[in-house]
C-alpha positions as CSV (number, residue, x, y, z in Angstrom):
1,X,0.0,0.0,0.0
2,X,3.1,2.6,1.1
3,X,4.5,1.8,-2.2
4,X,1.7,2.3,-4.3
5,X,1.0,5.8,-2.9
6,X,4.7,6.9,-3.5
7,X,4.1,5.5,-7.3
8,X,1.5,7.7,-7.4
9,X,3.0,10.9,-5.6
10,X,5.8,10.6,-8.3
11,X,4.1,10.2,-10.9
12,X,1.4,13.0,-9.6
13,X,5.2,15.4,-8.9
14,X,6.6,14.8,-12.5
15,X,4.0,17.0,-14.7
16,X,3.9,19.6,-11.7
17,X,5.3,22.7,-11.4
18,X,8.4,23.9,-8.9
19,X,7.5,24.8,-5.8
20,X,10.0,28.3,-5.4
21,X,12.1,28.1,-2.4
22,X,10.6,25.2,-1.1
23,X,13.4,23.6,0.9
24,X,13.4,27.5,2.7
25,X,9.8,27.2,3.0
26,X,10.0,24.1,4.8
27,X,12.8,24.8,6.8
28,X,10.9,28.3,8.2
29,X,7.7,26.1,8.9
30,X,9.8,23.9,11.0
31,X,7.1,21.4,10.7
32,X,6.1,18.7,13.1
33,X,4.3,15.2,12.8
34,X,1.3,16.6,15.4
35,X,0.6,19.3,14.5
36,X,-1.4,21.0,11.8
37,X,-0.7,23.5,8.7
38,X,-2.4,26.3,6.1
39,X,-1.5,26.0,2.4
40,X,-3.2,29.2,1.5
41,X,-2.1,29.3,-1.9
42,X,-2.4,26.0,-3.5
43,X,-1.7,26.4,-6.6
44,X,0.2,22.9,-8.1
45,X,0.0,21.9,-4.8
46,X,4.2,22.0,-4.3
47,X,4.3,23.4,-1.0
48,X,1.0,21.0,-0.3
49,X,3.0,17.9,-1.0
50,X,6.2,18.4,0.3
51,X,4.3,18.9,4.0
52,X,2.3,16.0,3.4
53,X,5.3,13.7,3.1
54,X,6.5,15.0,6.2
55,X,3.5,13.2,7.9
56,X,1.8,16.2,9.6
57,X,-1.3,15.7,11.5
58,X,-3.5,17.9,9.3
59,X,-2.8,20.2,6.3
60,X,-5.7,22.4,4.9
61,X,-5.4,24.3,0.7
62,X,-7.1,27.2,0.1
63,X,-7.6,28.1,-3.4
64,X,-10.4,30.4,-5.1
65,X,-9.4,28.7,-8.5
66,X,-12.1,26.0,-9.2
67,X,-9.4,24.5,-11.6
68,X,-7.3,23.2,-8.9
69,X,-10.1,20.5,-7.7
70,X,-8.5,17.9,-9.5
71,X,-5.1,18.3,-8.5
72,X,-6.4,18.3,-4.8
73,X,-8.4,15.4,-5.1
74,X,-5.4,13.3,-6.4
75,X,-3.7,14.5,-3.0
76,X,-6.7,13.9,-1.0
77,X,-7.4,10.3,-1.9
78,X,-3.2,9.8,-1.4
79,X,-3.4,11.1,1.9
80,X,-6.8,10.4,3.7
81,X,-8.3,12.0,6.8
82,X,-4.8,14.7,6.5
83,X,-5.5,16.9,3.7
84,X,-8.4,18.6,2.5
85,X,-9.1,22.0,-0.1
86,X,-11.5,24.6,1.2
87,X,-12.7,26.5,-1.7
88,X,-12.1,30.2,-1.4
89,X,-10.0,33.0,-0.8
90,X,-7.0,32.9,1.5
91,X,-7.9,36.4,2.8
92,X,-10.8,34.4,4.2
93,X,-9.1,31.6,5.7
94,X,-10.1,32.1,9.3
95,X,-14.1,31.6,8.5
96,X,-13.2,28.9,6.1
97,X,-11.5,27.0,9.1
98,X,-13.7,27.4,11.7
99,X,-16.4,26.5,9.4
100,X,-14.4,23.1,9.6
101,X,-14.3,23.5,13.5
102,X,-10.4,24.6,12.9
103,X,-9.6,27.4,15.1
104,X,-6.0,27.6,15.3
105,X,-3.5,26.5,13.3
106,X,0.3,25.8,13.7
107,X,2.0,27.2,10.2
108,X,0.9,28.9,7.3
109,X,2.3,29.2,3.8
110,X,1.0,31.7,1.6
111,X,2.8,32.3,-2.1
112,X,1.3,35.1,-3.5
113,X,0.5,36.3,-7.2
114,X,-0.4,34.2,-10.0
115,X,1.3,30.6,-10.1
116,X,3.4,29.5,-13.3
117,X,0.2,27.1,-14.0
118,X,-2.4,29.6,-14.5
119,X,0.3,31.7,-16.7
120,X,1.1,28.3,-19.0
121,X,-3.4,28.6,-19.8
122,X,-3.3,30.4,-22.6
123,X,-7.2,30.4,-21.6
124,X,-6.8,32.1,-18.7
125,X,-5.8,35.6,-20.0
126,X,-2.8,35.9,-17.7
127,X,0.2,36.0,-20.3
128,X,1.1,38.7,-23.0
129,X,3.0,35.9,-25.1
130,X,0.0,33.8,-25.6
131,X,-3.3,34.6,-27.5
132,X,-6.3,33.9,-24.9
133,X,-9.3,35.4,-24.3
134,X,-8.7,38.7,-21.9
135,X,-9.5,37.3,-18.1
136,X,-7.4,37.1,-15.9
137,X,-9.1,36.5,-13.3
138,X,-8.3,33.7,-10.7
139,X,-12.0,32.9,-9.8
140,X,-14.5,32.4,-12.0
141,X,-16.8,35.6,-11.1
142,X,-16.2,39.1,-11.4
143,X,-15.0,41.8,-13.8
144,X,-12.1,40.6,-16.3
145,X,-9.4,42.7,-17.3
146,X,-11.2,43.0,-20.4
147,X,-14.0,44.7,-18.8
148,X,-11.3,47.1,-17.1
149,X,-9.7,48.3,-20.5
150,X,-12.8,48.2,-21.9
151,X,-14.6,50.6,-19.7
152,X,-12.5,52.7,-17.2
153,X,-11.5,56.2,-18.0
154,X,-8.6,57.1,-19.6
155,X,-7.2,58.7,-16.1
156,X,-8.1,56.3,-14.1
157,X,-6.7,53.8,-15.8
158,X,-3.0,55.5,-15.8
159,X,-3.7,55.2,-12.4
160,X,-4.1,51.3,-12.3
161,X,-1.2,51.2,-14.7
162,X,0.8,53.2,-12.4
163,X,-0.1,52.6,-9.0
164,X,0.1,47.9,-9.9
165,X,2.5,47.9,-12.7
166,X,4.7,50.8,-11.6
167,X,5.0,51.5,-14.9
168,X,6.4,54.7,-15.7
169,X,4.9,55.1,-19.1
170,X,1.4,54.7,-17.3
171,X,-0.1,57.7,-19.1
172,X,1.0,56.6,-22.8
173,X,0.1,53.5,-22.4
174,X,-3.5,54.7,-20.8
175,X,-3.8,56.7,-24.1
176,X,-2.8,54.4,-26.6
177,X,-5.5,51.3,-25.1
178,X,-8.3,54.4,-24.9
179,X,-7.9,55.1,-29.0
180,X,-7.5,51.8,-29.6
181,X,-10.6,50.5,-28.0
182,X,-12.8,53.6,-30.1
183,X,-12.5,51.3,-33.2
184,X,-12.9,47.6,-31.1
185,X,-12.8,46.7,-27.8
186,X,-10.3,44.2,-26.5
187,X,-11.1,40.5,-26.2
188,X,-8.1,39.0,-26.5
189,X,-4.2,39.0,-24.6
190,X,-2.8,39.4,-27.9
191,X,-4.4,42.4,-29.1
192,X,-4.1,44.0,-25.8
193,X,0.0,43.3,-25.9
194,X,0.8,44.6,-29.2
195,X,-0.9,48.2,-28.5
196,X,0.6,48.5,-25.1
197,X,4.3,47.3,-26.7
198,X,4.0,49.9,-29.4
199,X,3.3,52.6,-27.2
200,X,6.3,51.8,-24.5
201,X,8.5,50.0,-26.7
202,X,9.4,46.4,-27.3
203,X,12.1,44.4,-25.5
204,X,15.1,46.1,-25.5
205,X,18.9,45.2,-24.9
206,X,21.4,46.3,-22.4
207,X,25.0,45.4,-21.5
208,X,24.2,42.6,-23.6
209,X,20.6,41.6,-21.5
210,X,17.6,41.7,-22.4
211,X,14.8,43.7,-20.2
212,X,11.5,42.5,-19.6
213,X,8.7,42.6,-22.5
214,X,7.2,46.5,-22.9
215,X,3.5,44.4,-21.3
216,X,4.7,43.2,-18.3
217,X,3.9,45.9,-16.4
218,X,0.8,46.6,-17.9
219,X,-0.5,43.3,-17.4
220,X,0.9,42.8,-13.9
221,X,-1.2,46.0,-12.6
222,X,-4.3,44.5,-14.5
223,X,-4.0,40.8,-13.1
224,X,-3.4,43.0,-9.7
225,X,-5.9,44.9,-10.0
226,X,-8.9,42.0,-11.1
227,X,-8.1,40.1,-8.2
228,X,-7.8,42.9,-6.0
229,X,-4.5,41.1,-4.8
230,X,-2.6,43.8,-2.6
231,X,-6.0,43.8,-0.6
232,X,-6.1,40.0,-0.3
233,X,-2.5,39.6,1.1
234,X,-3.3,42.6,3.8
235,X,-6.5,41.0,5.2
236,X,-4.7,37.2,4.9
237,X,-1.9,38.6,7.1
238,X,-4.5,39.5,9.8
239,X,-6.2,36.5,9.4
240,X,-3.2,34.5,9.8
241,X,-2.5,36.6,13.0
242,X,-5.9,35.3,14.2
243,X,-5.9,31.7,13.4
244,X,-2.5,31.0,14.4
245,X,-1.2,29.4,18.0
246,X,1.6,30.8,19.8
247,X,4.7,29.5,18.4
248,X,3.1,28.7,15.0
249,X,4.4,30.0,12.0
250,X,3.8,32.2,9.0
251,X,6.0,32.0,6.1
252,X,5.2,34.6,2.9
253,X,6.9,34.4,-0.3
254,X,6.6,37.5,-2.9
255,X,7.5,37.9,-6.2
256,X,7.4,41.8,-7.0
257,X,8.2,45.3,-4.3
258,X,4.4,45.6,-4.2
259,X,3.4,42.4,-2.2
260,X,7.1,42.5,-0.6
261,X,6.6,45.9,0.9
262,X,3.2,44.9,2.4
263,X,4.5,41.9,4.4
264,X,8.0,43.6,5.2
265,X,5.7,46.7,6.9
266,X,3.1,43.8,8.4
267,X,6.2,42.0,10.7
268,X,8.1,45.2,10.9
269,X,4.5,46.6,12.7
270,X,3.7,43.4,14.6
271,X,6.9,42.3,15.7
272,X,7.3,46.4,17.5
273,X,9.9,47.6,15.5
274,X,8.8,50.3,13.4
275,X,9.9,53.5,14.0
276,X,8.2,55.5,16.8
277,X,8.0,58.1,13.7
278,X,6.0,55.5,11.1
279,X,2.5,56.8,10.5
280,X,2.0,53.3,11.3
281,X,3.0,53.1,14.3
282,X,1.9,56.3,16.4
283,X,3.6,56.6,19.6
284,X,2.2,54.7,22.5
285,X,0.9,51.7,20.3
286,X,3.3,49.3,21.0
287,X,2.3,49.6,24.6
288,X,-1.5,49.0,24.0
289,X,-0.7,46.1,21.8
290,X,2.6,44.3,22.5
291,X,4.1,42.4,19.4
292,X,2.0,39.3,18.5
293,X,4.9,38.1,15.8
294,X,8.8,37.8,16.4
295,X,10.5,37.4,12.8
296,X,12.2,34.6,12.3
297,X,15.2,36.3,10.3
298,X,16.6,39.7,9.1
299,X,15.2,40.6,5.8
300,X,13.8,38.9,3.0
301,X,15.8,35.6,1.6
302,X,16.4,35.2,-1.7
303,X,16.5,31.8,-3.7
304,X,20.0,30.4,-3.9
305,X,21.8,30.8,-7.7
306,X,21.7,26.8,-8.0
307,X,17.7,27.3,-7.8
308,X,17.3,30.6,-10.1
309,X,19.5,29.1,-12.8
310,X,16.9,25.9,-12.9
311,X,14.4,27.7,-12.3
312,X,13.6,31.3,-13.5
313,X,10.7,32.0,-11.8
314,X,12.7,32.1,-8.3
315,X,14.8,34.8,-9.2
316,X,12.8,37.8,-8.0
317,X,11.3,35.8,-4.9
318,X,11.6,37.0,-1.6
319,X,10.3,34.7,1.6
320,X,10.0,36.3,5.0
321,X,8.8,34.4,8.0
322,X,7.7,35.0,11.8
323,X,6.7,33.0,14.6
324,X,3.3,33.9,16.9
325,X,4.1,35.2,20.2
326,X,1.4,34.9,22.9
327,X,0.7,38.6,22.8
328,X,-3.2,39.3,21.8
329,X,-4.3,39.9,18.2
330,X,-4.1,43.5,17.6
331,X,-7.4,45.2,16.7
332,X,-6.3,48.2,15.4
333,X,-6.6,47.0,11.2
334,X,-3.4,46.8,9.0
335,X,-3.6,50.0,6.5
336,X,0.3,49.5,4.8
């Protein structure tokens, strides 16, 4: 029977994606046999497996992509009674639980952004160097990016541009997608690219390197922007502040300054060492509210060069981690 289900897992782990910085991952969730883990983002399920081999008591996914169902199943029937999806968002993790009679946790993993699977669908919209229909989103409700080019003011959407995609050219690019949508709208990635590549540029070279694709920005702050993810990793971070037992453990692994800056403030906040001059942290706080995390390490790691060179994805990746203190959860909301 042990054999069989290690066939299986193998099999099941050879047409998956990489999990990025997963030996990291699992070293900052120090796991143990008893005790019991959040996947937040499932994704593949990498991070999913590699805890389940480590025969935890109980490991929970969250995913809001109905696509992922399969994938889980295949885990579920391999490890029975210890692993289970929960449909939903991971900013919603603590209802999700306790509507499982879960109330506390002892690590969470959360990777945030879109996963290298949902970027290889050409049908899900998410990627400027394949012709799909314009989605992007990571549920299977809501407005599409589509409907955001489609409709939103030319101001505005410089705004979006700017504000997700930092991109610098916000305001061209704003202008070119407005004229362009006068004669059509935009249905597909394709059509979207090429109009937002003419008006920044294509790829160019430097030093012998070549820079990312004129869309990327673009697209990022769309994708961003659909799923509303900057809001979903803030209210996940107090959720996971709520749900988690002292000495549990949240680990966090970003891709891009945006999400990276929101967790590095989160820890720096709730671990009382912000600056007595942060608008976040007005003087006195940290006496009301005494830290409820203690970070685990200085700073963000980075993937190792062994792991970027096989695996591109990991270069920009950041994890940071922190372990639950006993202190109470604070009630005044995160705002970073």
């Amino acid at each position: 029977m042990v054999a069989d289900k290690h066939d299986a897992l193998r099999d099941y782990q050879s047409s998956d994606h990489i999990s990025v910085m997963l030996n990291e991952v699992l070293e900052a969730l120090s796991l143990e046999k008893d005790k019991t883990y959040v996947d937040g983002t499932f994704g593949a399920g990498g991070y999913s497996r590699a805890i389940l081999e480590k025969n935890v008591s109980m490991l929970w996914a969250i995913d809001r992509d109905s696509n992922v169902v399969a994938t889980a199943n295949k885990l579920k029937s391999m490890y029975p009674g210890k692993f289970d999806l929960l449909q939903g968002c991971f900013s919603e993790m603590k209802s999700l639980l306790e509507a499982q009679g879960q109330n506390y946790v002892d690590g969470i993993v959360l990777d945030i952004g879109v996963s290298s699977m949902q970027l290889d669908q050409a049908e899900r919209g998410f990627s400027f160097m394949q012709d799909g229909p314009l989605d992007m989103r990571m549920s299977d409700h809501g407005m599409t990016a589509a409907d955001v080019v489609n409709n939103t003011e030319e101001e505005e959407l410089a705004n979006i541009i700017y504000q997700y995609g930092e991109e610098r050219a916000s305001r061209l690019v704003a202008k070119a997608i407005v004229k362009a949508r006068e004669e059509k709208n935009f249905t597909r990635t394709l059509e979207l690219s090429k109009v937002v590549e003419a008006a920044v540029g294509g790829p160019k070279y430097k030093k012998g390197k070549k820079q990312i694709h004129g869309a990327t920005r673009t697209f990022q702050a769309l994708r961003i922007f659909v799923n509303d993810e900057l809001g979903e990793l803030k209210r996940a971070l107090v959720a996971a502040e709520n749900i988690l037992s002292p000495g549990g453990r949240l680990c966090v692994v970003t891709f891009h300054s945006l999400e990276d800056r929101i967790v590095k403030e989160f820890f720096k906040i709730r671990s009382g060492e912000a600056s007595r001059g942060s608008r976040h942290m007005p003087a006195g706080e940290l006496e009301q509210n005494p830290p409820s995390f203690e970070m685990l390490f200085r700073g963000g790691k980075k993937a190792s060069q062994e792991e970027i060179k096989n695996n591109t994805r990991s270069r920009s990746a950041k994890l940071r981690a922190a372990i639950r203190t006993d202190a109470p959860v604070w009630q005044k909301e995160f705002a970073a």
